[in-house]
C-alpha positions as CSV (number, residue, x, y, z in Angstrom):
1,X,12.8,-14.7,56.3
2,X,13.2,-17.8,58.3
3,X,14.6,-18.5,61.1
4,X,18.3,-20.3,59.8
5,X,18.9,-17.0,57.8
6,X,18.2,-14.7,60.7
7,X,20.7,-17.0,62.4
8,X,23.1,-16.4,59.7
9,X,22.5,-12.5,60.0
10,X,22.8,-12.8,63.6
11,X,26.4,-14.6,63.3
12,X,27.7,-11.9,61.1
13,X,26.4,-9.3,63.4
14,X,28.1,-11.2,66.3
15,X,31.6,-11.7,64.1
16,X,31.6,-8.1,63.2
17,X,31.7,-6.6,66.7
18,X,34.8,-9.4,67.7
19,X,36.5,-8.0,64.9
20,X,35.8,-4.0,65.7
21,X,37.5,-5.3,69.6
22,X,40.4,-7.3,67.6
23,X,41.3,-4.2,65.3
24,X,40.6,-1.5,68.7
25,X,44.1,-3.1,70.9
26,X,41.9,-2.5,73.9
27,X,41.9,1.5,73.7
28,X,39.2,2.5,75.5
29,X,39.6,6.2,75.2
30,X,39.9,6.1,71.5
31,X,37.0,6.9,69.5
32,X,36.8,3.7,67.8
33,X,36.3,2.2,71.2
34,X,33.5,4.3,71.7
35,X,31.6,2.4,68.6
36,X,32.3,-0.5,69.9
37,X,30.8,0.0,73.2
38,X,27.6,0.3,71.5
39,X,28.1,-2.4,69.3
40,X,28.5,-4.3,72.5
41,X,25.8,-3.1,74.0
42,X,23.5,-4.2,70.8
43,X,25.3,-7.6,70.9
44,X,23.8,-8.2,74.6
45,X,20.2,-7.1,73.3
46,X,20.1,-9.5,70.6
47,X,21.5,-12.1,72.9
48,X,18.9,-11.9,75.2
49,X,16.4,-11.6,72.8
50,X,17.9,-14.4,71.1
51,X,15.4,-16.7,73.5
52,X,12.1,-15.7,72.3
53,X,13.0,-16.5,68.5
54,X,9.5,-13.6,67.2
55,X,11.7,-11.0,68.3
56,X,14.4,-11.5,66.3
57,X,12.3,-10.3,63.6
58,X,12.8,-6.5,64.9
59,X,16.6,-6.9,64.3
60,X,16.7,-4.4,61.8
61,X,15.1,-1.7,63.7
62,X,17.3,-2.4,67.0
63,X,20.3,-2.4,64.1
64,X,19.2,1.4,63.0
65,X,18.5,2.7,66.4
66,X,22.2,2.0,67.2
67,X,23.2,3.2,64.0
68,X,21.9,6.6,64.6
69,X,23.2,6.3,68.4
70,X,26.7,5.9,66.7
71,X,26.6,8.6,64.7
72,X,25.1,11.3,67.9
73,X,27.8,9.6,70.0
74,X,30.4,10.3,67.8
75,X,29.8,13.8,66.7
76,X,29.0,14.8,70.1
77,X,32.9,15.2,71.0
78,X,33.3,18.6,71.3
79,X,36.5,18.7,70.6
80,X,36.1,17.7,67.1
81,X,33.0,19.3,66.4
82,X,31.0,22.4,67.4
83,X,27.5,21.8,66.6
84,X,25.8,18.7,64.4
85,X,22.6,18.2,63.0
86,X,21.4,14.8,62.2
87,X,18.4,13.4,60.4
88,X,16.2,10.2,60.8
89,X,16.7,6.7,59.3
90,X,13.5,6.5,58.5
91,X,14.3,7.4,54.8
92,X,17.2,4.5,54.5
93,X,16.0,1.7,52.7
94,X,17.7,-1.3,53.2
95,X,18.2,-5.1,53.8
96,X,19.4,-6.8,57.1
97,X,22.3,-7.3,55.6
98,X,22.7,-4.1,53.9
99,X,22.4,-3.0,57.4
100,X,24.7,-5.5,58.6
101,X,27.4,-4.3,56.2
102,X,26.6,-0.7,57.0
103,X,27.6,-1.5,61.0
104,X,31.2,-3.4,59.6
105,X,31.9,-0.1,58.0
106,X,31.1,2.5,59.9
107,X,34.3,2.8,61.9
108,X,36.5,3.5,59.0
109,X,33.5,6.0,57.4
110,X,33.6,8.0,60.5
111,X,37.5,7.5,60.8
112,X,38.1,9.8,57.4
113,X,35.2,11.9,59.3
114,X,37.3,12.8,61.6
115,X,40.7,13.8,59.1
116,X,38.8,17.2,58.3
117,X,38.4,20.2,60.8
118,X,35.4,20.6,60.0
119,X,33.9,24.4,61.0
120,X,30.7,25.4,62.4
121,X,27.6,23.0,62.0
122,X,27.9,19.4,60.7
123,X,25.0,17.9,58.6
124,X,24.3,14.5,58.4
125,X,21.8,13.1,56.4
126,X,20.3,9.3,56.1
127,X,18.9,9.1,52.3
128,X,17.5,5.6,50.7
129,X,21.1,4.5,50.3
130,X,23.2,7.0,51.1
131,X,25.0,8.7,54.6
132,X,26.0,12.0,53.5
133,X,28.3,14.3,56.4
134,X,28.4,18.2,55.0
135,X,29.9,20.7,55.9
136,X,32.6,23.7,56.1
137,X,35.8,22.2,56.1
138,X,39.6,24.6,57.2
139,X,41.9,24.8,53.8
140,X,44.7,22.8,55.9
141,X,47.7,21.1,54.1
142,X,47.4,18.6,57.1
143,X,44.6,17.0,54.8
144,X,47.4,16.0,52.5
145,X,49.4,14.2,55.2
146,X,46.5,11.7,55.8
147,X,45.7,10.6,52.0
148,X,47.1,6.8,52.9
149,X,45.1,6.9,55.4
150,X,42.3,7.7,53.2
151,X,43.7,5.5,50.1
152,X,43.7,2.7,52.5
153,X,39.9,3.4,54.2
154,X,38.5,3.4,50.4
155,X,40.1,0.4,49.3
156,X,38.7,-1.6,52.2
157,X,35.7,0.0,51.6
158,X,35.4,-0.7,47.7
159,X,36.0,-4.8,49.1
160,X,32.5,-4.6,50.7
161,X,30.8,-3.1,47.6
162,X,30.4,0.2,49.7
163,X,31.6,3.6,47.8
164,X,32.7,6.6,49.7
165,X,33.5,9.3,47.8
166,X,33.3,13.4,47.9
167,X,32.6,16.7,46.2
168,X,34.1,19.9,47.7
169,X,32.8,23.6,46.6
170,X,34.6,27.1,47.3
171,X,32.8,29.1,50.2
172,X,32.1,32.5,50.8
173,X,34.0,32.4,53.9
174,X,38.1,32.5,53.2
175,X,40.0,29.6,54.4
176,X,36.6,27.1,54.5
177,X,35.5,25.3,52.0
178,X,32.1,23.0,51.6
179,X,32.7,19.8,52.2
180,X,30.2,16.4,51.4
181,X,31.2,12.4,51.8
182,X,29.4,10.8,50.9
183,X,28.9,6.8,51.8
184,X,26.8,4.7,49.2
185,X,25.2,1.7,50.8
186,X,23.3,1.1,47.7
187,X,25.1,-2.8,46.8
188,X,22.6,-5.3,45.8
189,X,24.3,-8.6,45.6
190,X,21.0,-10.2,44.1
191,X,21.8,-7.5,41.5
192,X,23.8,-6.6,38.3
193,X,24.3,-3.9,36.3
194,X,24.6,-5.7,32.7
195,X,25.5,-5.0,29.4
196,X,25.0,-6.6,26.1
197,X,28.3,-6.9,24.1
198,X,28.7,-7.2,20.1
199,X,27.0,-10.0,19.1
200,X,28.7,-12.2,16.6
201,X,28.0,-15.2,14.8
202,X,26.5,-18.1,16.9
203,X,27.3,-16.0,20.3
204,X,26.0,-13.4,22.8
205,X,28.2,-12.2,25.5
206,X,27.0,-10.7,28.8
207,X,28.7,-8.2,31.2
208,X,27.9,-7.7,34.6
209,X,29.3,-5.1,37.2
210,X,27.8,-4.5,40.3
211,X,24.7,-2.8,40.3
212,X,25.9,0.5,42.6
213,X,28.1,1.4,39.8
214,X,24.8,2.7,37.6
215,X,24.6,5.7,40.5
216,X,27.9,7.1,38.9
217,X,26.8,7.2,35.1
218,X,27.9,11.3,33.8
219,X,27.5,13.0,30.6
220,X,30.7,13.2,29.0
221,X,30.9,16.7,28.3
222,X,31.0,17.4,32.4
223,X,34.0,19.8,33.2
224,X,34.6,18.4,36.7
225,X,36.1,15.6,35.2
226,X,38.8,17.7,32.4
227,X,41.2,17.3,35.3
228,X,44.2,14.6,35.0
229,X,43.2,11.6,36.5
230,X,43.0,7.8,36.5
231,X,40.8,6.7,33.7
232,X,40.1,3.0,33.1
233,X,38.4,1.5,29.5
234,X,37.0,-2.1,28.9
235,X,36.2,-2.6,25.3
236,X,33.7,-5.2,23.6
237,X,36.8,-8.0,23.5
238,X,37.0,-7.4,27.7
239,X,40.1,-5.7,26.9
240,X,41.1,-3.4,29.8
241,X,43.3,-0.5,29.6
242,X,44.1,2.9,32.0
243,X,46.2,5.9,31.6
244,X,46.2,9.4,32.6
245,X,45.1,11.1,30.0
246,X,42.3,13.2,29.3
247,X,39.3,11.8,28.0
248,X,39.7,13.1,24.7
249,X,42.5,10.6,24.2
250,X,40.0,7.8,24.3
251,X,38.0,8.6,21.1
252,X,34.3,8.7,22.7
253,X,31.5,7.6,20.9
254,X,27.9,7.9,21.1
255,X,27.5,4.5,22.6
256,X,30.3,4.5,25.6
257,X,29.6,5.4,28.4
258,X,31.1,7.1,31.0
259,X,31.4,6.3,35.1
260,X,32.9,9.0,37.5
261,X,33.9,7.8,40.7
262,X,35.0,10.9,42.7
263,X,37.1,8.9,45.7
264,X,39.5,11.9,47.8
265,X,42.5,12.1,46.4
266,X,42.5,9.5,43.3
267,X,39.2,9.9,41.1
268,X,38.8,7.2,39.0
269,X,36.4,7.7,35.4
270,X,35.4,4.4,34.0
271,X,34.4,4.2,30.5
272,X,32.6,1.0,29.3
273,X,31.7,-0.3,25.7
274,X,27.6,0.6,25.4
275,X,24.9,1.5,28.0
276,X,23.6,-0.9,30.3
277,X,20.7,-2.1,32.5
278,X,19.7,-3.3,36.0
279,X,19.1,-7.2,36.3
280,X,18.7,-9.8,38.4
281,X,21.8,-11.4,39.1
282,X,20.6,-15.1,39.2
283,X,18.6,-15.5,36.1
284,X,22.2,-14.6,34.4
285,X,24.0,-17.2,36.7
286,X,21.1,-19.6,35.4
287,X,22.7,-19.6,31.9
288,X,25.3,-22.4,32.5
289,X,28.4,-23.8,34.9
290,X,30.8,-21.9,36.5
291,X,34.3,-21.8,34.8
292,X,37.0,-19.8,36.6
293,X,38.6,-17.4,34.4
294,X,40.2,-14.1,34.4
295,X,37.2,-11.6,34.0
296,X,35.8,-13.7,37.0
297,X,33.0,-16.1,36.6
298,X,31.8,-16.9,33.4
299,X,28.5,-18.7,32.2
300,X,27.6,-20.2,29.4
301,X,24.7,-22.4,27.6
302,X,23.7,-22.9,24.0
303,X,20.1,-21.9,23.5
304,X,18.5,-22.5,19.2
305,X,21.9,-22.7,18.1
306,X,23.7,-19.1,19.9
307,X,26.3,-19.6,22.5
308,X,25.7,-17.5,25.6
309,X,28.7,-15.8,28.1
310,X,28.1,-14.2,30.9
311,X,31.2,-12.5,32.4
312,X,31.5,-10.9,35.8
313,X,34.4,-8.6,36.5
314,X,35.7,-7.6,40.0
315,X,35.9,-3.9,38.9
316,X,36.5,-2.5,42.0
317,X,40.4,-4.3,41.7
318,X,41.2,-2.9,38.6
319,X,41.2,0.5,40.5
């Protein structure tokens, strides 16, 4: 990496913490405020480090040290939570500005956090691409009063390619059940996940989603998803349609396939004409001009007489 993109990363780094003091009024007891004092205190480091331009190269590692002293911060308020148990980031795999993106996030992650009473001991756990908080959770209809809040966290959330979503299990214990959100950080913007459409005469088309969505492929038969709920289909003319039915209304075949996206309180299943692959994003941007359309941008270029597309969709706003 040389030095005018570390710059770049830097900037973003920089604009990210003016934004978390914008959105935080100048409450300094509120929890929010609390992430944003060590944000701040980040921002310094790298400012002073900024001189001596070889040590901007261990960005990344000051960037997960905070992370992690975020997250101990945070769920060391004993008012919220009794006990926690935290792992290492050493398993987290990702780029500067996957870490970036992880840091503009984080407040609104650990904002829906904070919704559930959670009971007893708090796990969080640092995966490749993945922040997952588990635990026993108090069966409170006050949960229900915040889904806005929620609604409007995961939205803002979807906009930066990051996915949070949940699963929830009965416990033992009446009146707690098992809670897990989990945060995928797993967005590759050098990355598609593609799919080859009919081919007819004289042309090939090309879809592309982003990559993260592969991490959500089920087998249709799955019971957890018999539940009404919103279900969206794009077929092999790029024609989209949703409804509320179950999935038996949509006809399945052996070649669709199915994407579950379990967000708290609207689940989304996303069914898609065939079954697709991982591939680099810019060898499909290669294939022609940029034409703005409504399935996003589309590519074309004429290669031994067959007309190529490729179409991007932003799939995240059809939700």
């Amino acid at each position: 990496m040389n030095k005018e993109s570390l710059d770049i990363e830097y900037l973003n780094c920089i604009k990210t913490l003016e934004e978390l003091q914008s959105v935080n009024n100048g409450n300094t007891d509120s929890l929010v405020s609390l992430l944003y004092q060590n944000l701040l205190s980040y921002k310094f480091q790298v400012e002073n480090s900024r001189k001596n331009f070889e040590n901007l190269f261990n960005i990344k590692e000051t960037i997960k040290e905070k992370v992690e002293s975020i997250f101990i911060d945070f769920f060391s308020n004993k008012k919220m939570f009794k006990e926690f148990e935290i792992s290492k980031l050493n398993q987290m795999e990702l780029s500067l500005e996957g870490w970036n993106n992880l840091l503009d996030v984080l407040p609104e992650f650990l904002t829906v956090a904070s919704i559930f009473k959670f009971h007893g001991k708090v796990q969080i756990a640092f995966r490749k691409n993945v922040i997952v908080i588990d635990g026993l959770i108090r069966n409170d209809p006050y949960i229900e009063t915040q889904r806005s809040i929620v609604n409007e966290v995961t939205k803002k959330l979807l906009k930066r390619n990051q996915l949070l979503t949940f699963s929830a299990a009965d416990s033992e214990r009446t009146g707690l059940s098992q809670l897990k959100l989990k945060l995928d950080c797993s967005f590759n913007p050098e990355q598609v996940y593609r799919i080859d459409l009919l081919e007819r005469v004289g042309e090939k088309s090309l879809l592309g989603f982003p990559n993260n969505i592969a991490n959500y492929i089920i087998d249709p038969t799955l019971e957890s998803i018999a539940q009404k709920h919103l279900i969206v289909e794009i077929d092999q003319e790029l024609n989209v349609r949703s409804n509320t039915d179950l999935l038996d209304s949509i006809a399945l075949s052996s070649q669709k396939t199915l994407l579950h996206f379990n967000f708290l309180f609207n689940p989304v299943t996303l069914v898609l004409p065939s079954r697709g692959t991982i591939s680099k994003k810019a060898s499909l941007l290669a294939i022609g001009n940029n034409d703005s359309q409504n399935y996003g941008i589309i590519n074309s270029e004429r290669k031994q007489d067959v007309f190529f597309r490729f179409y991007t969709i932003d799939l995240f706003s059809l939700f």
